[in-house]
N, C-alpha and C positions, 0 to 999 in steps of 0.2 A: 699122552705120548704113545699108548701103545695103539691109540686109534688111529694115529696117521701111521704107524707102522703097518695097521692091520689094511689102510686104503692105500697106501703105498702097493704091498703085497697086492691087492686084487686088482690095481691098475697093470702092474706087471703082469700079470697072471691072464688078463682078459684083454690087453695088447699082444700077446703070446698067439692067443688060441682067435686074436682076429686078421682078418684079412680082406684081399679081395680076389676073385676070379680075373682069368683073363677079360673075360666079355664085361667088367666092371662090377658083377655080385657079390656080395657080403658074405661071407663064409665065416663058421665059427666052427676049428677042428684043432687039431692038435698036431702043429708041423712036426717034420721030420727032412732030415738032408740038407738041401739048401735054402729051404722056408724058413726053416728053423734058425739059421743061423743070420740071416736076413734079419727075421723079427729081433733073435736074441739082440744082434747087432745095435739096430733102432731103437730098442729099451735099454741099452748099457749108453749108447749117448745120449738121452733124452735123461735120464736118471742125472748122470753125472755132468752136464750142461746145466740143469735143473737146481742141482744142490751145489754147483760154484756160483751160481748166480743166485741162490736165497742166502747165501752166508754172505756173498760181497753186499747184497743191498743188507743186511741186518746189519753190518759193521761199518758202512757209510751211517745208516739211519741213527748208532748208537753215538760215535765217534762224534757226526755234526750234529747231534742235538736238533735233529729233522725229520719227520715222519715222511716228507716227501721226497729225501734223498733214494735216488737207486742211480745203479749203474746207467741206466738208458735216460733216467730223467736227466743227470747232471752232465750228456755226453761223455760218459766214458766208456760205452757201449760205439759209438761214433767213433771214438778214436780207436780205438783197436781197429776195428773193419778199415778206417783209414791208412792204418799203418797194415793190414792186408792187404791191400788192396799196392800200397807204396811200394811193400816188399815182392809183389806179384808181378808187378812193373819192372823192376830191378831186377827179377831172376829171371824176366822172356830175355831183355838187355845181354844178362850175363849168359844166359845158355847162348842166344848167338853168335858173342864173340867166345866162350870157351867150349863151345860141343855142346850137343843136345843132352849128352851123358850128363853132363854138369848141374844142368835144371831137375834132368829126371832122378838125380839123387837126391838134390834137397825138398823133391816134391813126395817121393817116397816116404822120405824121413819126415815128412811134415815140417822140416826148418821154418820155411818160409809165412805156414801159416802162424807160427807160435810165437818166432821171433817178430815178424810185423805186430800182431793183435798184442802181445806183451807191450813192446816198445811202446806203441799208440797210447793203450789203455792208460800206462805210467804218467807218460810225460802229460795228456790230458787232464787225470788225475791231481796233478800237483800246479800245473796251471792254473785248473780249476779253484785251488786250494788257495793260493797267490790273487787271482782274481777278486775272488769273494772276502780276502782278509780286510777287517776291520778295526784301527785300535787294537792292537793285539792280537783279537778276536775274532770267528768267520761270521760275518750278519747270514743269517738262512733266508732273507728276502734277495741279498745279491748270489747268492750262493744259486737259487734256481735259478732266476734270471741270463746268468753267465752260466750254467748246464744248459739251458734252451740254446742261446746263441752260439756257446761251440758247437753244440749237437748239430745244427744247420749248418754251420759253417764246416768240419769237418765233412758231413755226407755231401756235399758240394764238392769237397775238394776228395773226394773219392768215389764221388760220379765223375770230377773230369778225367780221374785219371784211369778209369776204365775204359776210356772212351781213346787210351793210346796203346790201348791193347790190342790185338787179333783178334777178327770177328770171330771165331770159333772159343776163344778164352774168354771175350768179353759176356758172350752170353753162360758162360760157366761160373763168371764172379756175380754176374747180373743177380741169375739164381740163390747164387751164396747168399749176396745182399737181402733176399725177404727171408733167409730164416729158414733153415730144413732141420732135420733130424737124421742126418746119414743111415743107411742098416749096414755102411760098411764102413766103420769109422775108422779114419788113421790111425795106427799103431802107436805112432810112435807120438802124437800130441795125444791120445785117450792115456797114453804111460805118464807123460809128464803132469796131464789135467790133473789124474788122480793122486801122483804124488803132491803135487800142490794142495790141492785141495785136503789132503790128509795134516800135511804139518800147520797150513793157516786153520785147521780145525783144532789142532793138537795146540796153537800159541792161545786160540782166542780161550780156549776150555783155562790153559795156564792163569787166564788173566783177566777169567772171567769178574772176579771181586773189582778188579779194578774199571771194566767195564761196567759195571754196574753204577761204580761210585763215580765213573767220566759221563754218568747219565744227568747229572746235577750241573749245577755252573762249574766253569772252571777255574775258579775262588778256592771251593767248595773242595773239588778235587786235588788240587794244589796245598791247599791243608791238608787234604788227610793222607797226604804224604803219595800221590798218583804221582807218577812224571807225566803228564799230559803231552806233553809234545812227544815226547818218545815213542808213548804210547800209541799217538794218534800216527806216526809215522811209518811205525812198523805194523801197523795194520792196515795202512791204507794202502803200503805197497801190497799187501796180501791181499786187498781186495782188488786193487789191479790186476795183480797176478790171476787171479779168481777169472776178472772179466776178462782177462784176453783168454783164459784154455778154454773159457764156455765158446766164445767169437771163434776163435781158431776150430773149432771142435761144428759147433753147428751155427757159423752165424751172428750178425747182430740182432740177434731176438730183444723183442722189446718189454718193458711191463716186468719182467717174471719176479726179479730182482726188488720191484717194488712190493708188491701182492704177494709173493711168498712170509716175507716179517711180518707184515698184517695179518693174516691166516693166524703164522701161531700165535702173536699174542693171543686172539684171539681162544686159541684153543689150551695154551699154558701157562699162557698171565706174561709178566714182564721180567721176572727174573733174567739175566743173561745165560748162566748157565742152559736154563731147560732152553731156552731159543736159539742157543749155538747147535744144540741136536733138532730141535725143531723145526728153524727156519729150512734147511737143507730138507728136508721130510715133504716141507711145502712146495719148493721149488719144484723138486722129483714131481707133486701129485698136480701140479700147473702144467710142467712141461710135456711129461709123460700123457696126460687127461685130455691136452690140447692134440696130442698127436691121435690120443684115441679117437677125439672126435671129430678132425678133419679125415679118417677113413671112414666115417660114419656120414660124411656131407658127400653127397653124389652130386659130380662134374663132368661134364664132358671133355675136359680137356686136362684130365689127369688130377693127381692130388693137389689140393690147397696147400701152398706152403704151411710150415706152422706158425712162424711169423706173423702173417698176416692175424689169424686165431689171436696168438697171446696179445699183437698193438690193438685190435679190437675187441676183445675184452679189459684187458689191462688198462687202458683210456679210459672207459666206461666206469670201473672202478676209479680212476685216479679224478676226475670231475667230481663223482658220488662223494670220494672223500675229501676234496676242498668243498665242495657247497654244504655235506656236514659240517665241516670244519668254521665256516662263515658263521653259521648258524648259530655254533659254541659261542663265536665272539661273540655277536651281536648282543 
């Protein structure tokens, strides 16, 4: 633990003191004024998009008894952005007929991006859950399946609806759509992010024993006296909640949420406790790491979103670990 504390710390640290020059060079100095607050900016959302999105893919992955659950795999990353995209539509609509005032408060406020990606995220979420249910039970082979086809079928249905927006809006959600890292983040959705993020951290540490013992059948859990369903309900709206502040905040980014869980075990074992501090540690050192290296990839046409970084690496990993996985069976 204290080693991803300590690569946390120097990814901050060395996102800080990098940059680029106007003419596109690499600088490595110590801002001050509005560098400084820039950079500071893009590490407080990258951290904390980072670490909502390692804790909702660790509490999918624990909840369904699935190493391949995450936010972005099961479309629940899709619906938020759909339901941003719903709510962005809704408020050009409403600032027209109520005053331009009227939009430009709830865009201030953030309403719009928190409320759409929340709502989306949710209602996706439980779909999801309905879909995949089995006898009781959720099967984990229908369970990706129906995450793949909403996941397409949502980003369809919030590609067309950007496409009834204003060309000067539609290329601002367009951008949204691959995934950035603000260095000026909303106030008032980076307020709510981290309040969320602290209480779904503060329930899952509460109940962590019991996520451990929902790591078995659920027989198994159900004997030793787990409410399972309860269980799984109030956590799964927290990891909703998780994935719309990260969407609202920077984006439908892909991957992180998967490969953040993976890392800690990796680094802590499988305990729940240590991987409720863990998993968020990983997120931070993916999303953060991703950001450092696309100022490190020289472009002529400005920065690579992050986006793009996390689905192509993130992808990479997620093959590597089915065709291990094959392997096992066979």
């Amino acid at each position: 633990m204290l080693g991803l504390i300590a690569v946390v710390i120097g990814l901050v640290l060395f996102r800080l003191v990098l940059g680029r020059t106007s003419d596109g060079t690499l600088s490595l100095d110590l801002p001050s004024g509005i560098a400084l607050q820039l950079r500071s900016g893009a590490v407080f959302s990258g951290a904390l998009a980072g670490a909502c999105l390692g804790l909702a893919g660790l509490l999918l992955q624990i909840l369904l008894r699935n190493p391949l659950a995450a936010p972005s795999v099961l479309g629940v990353t899709s619906g938020a952005a759909l339901g941003v995209s719903a709510a962005t539509v809704l408020s050009v609509n409403a600032g027209s007929i109520a005053g331009s005032s009227f939009a430009a408060l709830l865009a201030q406020l953030g309403g719009i991006e928190l409320i759409g990606a929340m709502v989306g995220s949710l209602c996706s979420l439980f779909l999801l859950g309905w879909m995949a249910r089995r006898r009781g039970g959720i099967d984990p082979i229908s369970l990706v399946l129906a995450g793949v086809v909403l996941g397409a079928v949502f980003g369809a249905i919030a590609m067309a609806l950007q496409w009834m927006l204003p060309p000067h809006s539609r290329a601002d959600v367009s951008l949204w759509m691959m995934g950035r890292v603000p260095e000026w983040p909303n106030v008032g959705v980076a307020i709510v992010g981290a309040a969320v993020f602290s209480l779904v951290l503060l329930s899952a540490l509460r109940q962590s024993t019991a996520l451990d013992i929902a790591s078995a059948s659920e027989d198994e859990a159900r004997s030793l006296g787990v409410r399972i369903g309860k269980l799984r309900n109030t956590l799964f709206v927290g990891a909703g909640l998780l994935t719309g502040s990260a969407v609202a905040l920077c984006g439908p980014i892909a991957f992180v949420g998967f490969v953040a869980p993976h890392l800690a075990r990796i680094v802590v074992g499988v305990r729940s406790r240590s991987l409720i501090f863990a998993a968020p540690l990983c997120g931070i050192i993916v999303l953060v790491g991703a950001d450092v290296a696309r100022l490190l990839i020289p472009t002529s046409h400005g920065r690579l979103p992050v986006g793009i970084l996390t689905a192509l690496l993130g992808g990479i990993w997620f093959l590597r670990f089915i065709g291990r996985g094959r392997e096992a069976w066979s």
